[in-house]
Structure formats: C-alpha cells, structure tokens
C-alpha positions in Angstrom: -10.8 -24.5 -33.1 -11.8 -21.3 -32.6 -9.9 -18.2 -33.8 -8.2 -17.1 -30.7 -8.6 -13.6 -31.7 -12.0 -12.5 -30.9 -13.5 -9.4 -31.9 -16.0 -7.9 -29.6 -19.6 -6.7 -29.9 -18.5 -2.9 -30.1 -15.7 -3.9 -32.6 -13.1 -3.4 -30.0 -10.1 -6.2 -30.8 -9.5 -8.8 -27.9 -6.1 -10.5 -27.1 -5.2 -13.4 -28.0 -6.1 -16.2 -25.3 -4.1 -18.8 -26.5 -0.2 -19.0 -27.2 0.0 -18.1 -31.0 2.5 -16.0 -33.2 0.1 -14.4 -35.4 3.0 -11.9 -36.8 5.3 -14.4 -36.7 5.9 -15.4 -40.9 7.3 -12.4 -43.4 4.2 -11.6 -46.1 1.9 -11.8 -43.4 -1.3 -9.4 -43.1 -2.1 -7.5 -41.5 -6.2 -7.0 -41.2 -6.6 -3.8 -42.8 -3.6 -3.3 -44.8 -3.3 -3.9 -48.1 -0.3 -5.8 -49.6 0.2 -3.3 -52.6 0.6 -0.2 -50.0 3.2 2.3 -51.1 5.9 1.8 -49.0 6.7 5.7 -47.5 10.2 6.4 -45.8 12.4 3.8 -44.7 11.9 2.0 -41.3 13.2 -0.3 -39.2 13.4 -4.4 -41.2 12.5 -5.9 -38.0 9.2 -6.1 -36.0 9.5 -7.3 -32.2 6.2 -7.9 -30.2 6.2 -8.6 -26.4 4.0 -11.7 -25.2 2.1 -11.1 -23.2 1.1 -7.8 -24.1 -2.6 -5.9 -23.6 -5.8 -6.6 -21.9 -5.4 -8.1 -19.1 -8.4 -10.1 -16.9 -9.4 -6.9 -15.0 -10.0 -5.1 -18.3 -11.9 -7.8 -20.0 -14.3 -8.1 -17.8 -14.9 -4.5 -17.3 -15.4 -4.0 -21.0 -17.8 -6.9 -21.3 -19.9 -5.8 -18.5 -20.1 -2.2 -20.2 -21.1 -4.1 -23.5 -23.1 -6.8 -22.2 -24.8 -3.6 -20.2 -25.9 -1.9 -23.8 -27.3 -5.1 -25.4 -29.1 -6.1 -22.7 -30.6 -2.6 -21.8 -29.9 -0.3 -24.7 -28.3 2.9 -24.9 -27.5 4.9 -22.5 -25.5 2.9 -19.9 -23.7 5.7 -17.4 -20.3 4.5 -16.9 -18.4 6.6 -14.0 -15.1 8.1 -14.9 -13.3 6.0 -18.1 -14.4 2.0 -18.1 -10.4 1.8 -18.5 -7.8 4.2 -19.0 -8.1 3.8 -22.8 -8.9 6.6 -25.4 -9.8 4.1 -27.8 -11.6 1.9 -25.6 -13.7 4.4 -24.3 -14.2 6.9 -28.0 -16.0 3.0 -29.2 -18.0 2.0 -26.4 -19.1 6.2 -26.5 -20.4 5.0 -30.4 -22.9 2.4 -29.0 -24.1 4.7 -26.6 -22.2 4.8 -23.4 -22.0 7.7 -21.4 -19.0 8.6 -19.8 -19.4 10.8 -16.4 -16.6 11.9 -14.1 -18.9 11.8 -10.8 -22.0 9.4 -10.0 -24.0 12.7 -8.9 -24.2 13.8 -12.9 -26.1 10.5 -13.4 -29.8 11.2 -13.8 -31.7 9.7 -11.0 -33.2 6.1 -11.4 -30.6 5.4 -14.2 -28.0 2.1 -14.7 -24.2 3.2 -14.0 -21.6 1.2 -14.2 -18.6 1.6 -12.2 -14.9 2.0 -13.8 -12.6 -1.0 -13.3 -10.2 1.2 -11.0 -12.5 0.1 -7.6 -15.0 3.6 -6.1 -15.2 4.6 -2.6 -17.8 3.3 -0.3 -19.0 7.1 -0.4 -19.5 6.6 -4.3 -22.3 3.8 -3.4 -24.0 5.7 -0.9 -24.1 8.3 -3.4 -25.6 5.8 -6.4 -28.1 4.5 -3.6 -29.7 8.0 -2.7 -29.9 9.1 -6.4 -31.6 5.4 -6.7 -29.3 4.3 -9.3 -29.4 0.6 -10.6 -25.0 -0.2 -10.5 -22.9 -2.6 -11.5 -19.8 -2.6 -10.1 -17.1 -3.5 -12.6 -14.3 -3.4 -9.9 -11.2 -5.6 -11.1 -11.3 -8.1 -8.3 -7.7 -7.4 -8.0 -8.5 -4.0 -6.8 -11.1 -5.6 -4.6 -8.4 -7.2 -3.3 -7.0 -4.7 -1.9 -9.7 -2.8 -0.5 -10.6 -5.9 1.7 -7.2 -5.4 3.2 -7.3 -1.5 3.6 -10.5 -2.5 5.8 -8.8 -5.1 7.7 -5.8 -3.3 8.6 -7.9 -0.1 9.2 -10.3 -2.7 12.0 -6.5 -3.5 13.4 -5.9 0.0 14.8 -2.9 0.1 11.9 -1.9 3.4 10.3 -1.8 2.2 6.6 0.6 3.0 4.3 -0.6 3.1 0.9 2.2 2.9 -1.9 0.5 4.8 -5.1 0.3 7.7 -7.4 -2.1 10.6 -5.9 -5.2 11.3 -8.2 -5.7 8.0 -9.7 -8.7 6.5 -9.4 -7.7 3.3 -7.8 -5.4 5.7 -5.1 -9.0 7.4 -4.2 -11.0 4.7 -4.3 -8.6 2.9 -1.9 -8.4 5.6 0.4 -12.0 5.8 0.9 -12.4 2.8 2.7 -10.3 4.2 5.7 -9.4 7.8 4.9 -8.5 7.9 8.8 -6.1 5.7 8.5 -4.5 5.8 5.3 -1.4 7.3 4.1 -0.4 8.0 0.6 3.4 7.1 0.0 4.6 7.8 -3.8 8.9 8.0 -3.5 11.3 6.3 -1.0 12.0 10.0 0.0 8.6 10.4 1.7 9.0 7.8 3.7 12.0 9.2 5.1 9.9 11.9 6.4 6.8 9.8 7.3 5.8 9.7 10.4 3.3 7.9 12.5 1.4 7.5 15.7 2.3 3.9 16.7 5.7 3.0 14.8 4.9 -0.8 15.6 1.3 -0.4 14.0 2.0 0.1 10.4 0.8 -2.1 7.6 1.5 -1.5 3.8 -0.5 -1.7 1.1 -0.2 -0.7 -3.0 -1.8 0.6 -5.9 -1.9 -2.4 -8.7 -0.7 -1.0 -11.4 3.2 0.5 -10.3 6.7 -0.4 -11.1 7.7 -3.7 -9.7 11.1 -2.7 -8.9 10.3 1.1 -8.0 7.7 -0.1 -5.5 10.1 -3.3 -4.0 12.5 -0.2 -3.5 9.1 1.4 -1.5 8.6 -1.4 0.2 12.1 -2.1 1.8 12.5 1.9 2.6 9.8 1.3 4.9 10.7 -2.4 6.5 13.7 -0.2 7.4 11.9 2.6 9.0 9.1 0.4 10.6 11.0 -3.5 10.9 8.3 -4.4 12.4 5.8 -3.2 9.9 3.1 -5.7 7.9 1.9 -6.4 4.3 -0.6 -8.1 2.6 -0.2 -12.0 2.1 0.4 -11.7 -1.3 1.5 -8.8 -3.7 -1.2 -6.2 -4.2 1.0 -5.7 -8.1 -1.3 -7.2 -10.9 0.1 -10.3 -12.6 -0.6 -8.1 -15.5 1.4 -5.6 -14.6 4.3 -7.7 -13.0 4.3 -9.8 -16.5 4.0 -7.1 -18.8 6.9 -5.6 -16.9 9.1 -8.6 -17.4 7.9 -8.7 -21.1 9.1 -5.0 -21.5 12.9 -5.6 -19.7 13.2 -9.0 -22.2 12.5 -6.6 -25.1 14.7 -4.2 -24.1 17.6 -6.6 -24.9 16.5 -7.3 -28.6 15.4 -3.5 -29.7 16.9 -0.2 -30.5 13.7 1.2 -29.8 10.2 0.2 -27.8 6.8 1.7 -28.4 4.0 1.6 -25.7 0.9 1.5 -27.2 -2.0 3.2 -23.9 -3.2 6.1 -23.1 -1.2 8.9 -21.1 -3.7 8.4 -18.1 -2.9 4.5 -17.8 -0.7 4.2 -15.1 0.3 0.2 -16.2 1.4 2.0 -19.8 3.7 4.9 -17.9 5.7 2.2 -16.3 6.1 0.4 -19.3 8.0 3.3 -20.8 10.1 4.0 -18.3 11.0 0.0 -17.7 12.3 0.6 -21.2 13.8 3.6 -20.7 15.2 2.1 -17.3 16.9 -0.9 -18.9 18.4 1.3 -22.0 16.2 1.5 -24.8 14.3 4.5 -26.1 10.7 4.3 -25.4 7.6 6.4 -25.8 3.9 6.2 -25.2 1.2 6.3 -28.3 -2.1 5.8 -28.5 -2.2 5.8 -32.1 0.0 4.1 -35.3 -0.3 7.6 -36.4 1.4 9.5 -33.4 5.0 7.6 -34.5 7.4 10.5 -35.0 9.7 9.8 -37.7 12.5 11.3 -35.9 12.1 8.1 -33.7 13.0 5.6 -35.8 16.3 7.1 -37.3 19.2 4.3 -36.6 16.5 1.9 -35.4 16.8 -2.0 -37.1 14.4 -3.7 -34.7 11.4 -1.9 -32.9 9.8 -3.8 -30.1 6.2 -3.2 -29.8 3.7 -3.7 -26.4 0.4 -2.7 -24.9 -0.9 -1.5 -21.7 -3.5 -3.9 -20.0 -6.4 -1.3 -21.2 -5.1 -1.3 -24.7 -7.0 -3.8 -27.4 -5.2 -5.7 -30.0 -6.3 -4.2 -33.1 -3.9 -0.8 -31.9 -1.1 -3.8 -32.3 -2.1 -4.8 -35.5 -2.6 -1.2 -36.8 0.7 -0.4 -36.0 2.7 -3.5 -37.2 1.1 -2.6 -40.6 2.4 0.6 -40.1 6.1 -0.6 -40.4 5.3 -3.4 -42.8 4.1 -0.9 -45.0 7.6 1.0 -44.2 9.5 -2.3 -45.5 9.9 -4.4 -42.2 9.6 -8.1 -43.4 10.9 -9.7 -40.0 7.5 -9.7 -37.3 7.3 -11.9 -34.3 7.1 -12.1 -31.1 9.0 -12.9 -27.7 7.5 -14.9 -25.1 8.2 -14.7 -21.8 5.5 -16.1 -19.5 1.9 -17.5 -20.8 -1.7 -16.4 -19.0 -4.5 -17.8 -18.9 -7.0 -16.0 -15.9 -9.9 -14.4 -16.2 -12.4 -13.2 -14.1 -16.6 -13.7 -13.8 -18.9 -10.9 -14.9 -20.0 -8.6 -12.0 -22.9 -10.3 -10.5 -25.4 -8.0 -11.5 -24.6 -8.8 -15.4 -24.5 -12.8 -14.9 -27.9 -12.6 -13.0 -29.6 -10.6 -15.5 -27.9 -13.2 -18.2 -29.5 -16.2 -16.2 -33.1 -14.5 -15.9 -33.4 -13.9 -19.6 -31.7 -17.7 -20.3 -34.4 -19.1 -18.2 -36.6 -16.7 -20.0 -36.3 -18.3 -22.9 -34.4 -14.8 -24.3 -32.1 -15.1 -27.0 -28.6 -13.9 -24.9 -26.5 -11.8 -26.7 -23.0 -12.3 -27.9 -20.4 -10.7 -26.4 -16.6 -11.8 -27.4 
C-alpha cells in the first residue's frame, strides 16, 4: 500500500489521505531529527495533534497545478498574488521558479499565469486576455461556488450581503462579480446599521474561510433585521474550515496550550487561534518550529498542535521533533471527523496532461 504521506515534486510535504497515527507510538521519528539530539530546556511530556489538520482539497489542487505548471512548461510560471496564504508554500514553489506577482498587469505579455486559489474578479480575466496571457485558473471550486451565487442573486435584483473580512482576496474577488450589488458585512454591529434599498430583496452570502460560530452569529443578526432575507442552499463555510474548527474546540479540552501552525495572512489559521482562545486555551500562530517562545510553554504538560488548510505537513513534523527533542515521549493524535475530497486539476492542466499522454510524452509526477 502506498505510503499515505506523499511528498511533492517541489519537496513540499502532503497530508496524510488516509486515517493513520503516524505520531502515535513514544520513540517514534521524526523525519529529520535525530534520536541522539541534545535535549535543551524542559517542555511539555505530551504531544497532542488535531485530525484533521492542514491542506485541505482547495489547496491541493492549487499547488499541483502551480507544480504540474513548472514541469510541464519550465520556469517561470506567473502565479498572481500568493498560490495560498502560505510563507513556506510559496518561499518553495519561488525555488523552482515561480513567480509571485500581486497584479496580473506586472505579468509580461504573452506569458502563462496562474491564478491564486482565493477566486479573481472577472475584471482580472479581461485584464489576462488583453495582455494575451495564457491562464489557469486555480480557483478552489469552493470559492467558485460562491461566485455563481453572487451572480445569481445579483441577476435577482437582490442587494447581497457579503459576510467577510475586507482586503482578502476571496472578499475582492467575490465582490467583483456584482460590485453594484454587494455589501461587505464583517461584525454583527454593522448590520445594525445596514441599510438597504428593498428590505425584502436581500440575500446573504460568505467568505469560506470565517468562524463558524462568529459567522452563524452574522447570519442570524441579519434574519432578524431582514426575516425575509435568503442564503445559499448550502453553507458557503469550507468543510475545511468547519472541520478544522471542530478539531481545534476538541483539542482545547485535552491541552494547556495550542499552537497554529499558517501564515499571519491565512484567514482559516486566524480563526483557529482564536477558536482556541475562544474555548480557553492559550493559542498562538507560527509559521515556523523556530518561532515557539519559550515563555509559552511554562506550566504546559500537553500541547496540542494543528495546521491551517495552506500549511503542509512537514511544518507538523518539524515541530513535533521540536518537543521530542525537548523530552515529550507521549505524541498522538485526536480524531474527530475523517476526509476524503478532493478536487480535479483546473482544466487547462488536465488538457495539457492528456495531449502529451496521447503524445506519447512521458507525464510528470506530481504527488
């Protein structure tokens, strides 16, 4: 069977697909660390990882069309703003040669771009289409999701609520496909103060990647305001997010302290943090092993460890080894739901994939 850790082409660790406990038995290793390291100051004994944690469908796929992007056309790929919000993500893909540009007008003209997982404006593909740019659009279809129903409320005569974070990609990339009729809505306090043409003519829609609970609060603010206000069929909120969410407030419960491993610009990893900090743990964000403050772990017996849905395994791995070499001899992990979706390449990538097949074109590996 195969391993179900997989290590991508650009080195960047996968999680695992399949329900396993790789941390789960003391005397363990950790890839990379050495069983003879010095242990420095004390730490906490016990090791507490959530399941599921990390890259989430959305991500993958984004990644692997970035990657499968390089081996089939060689460096450079463009990629607009950050693939994922992921420091590390983004510092390894940089190695093999993708370039990372905030706005699709920087990209030389008649050059491949790839577009960032966080969904772009229509504007954005105008833009790539006078330049003559070759895209591939590495939207999470999640995203997609819920730009289809920005459109349809928009075609509806409804003034659309949009429940997000202002700046974020996603937010703007949303907003673009009816900036007439979109609203951005970030606390139950502006929607106290919201107000609208047609009170009866309101829909609802969200950012993925937001607080669960914060954004049920949101939602039933408004259904108070506007009862007779509408919403998507089903929750724009990432099973990603929603699970990794769930993961967080379980591990809360065991630990005296919870460490977020994403970047400071991934939405998904600020929530996680302050689910944590929500539900009475002390929490904080890292991107690195290295970034642990000692004066963290002072009282702590059991740290509980996650990742944001942009943050690869081997960040995991590098930071359990931090505390093993620190003397912790119990690592495991709590399970609290199992996933198994994923998402299709953009269409662009699995075309190109099928001509060189039928080519006769030894394919790539990716994964």
């Amino acid at each position: 069977m195969e391993d179900s850790l997989s290590r991508c082409a650009c080195g960047i660790r996968r999680n695992p697909t399949a329900p396993v406990t790789p941390f789960g038995a003391p005397g363990t290793l950790v890839p990379g660390v050495s069983s003879s390291s010095p242990t420095t100051s004390a730490g906490p004994s016990r090791v507490l990882l959530a399941a599921p944690r990390g890259y989430c469908a959305g991500v993958d796929r984004a990644v692997e069309a970035v990657e499968h992007a390089l081996d089939l056309h060689g460096a450079p790929i463009y990629v607009r703003k950050e693939i994922v919000h992921n420091k590390h993500v983004v510092d390894e893909l940089e190695k093999r040669g993708a370039i990372f540009v905030d706005q699709e007008t920087e990209v030389p003209e008649g050059e491949r771009v790839v577009f960032s997982a966080h969904g772009v404006a229509p504007s954005v593909h105008a833009n790539a289409k006078t330049r003559n740019l070759t895209t591939i659009d590495a939207t999470c279809p999640l995203v997609t999701k819920v730009h289809v129903e920005a459109k349809k409320f928009a075609a509806d005569g409804y003034t659309i609520v949009l429940i997000g974070h202002e700046g974020h990609e996603e937010v703007e990339g949303t907003t673009g496909e009816a900036p007439e009729n979109i609203v951005l809505v970030q606390t139950e306090d502006e929607v106290e103060t919201l107000e609208v043409e047609d009170p009866d003519r309101v829909a609802y829609i969200t950012q993925t990647t937001l607080s669960v609970d914060e954004t049920t609060s949101i939602i039933n603010a408004l259904k108070r305001k506007f009862p007779n206000i509408t919403g998507p069929k089903t929750d724009d909120i990432c099973y990603a997010t929603t699970n990794r969410q769930q993961a967080v407030k379980a591990l809360a419960k065991e630990c005296d302290l919870v460490l977020v491993i994403g970047s400071t610009n991934s939405s998904n990893s600020v929530r996680l943090v302050e689910v944590a900090r929500e539900h009475g743990v002390d929490s904080h964000l890292i991107d690195f092993h290295h970034e642990v403050d000692e004066a963290w772990l002072e009282g702590v017996e059991t740290v509980g460890i996650t990742s944001g849905a942009s943050a690869p395994e081997d960040l995991v791995e590098d930071l359990v080894g931090f505390f093993r070499e620190r003397g912790a001899t119990d690592v495991s992990e709590l399970n609290t739901v199992e996933e198994d979706v994923r998402f299709m390449l953009p269409s662009e990538i699995r075309k190109e994939l099928s001509a060189r097949s039928e080519g006769g074109t030894e394919l790539p590996v990716v994964g």
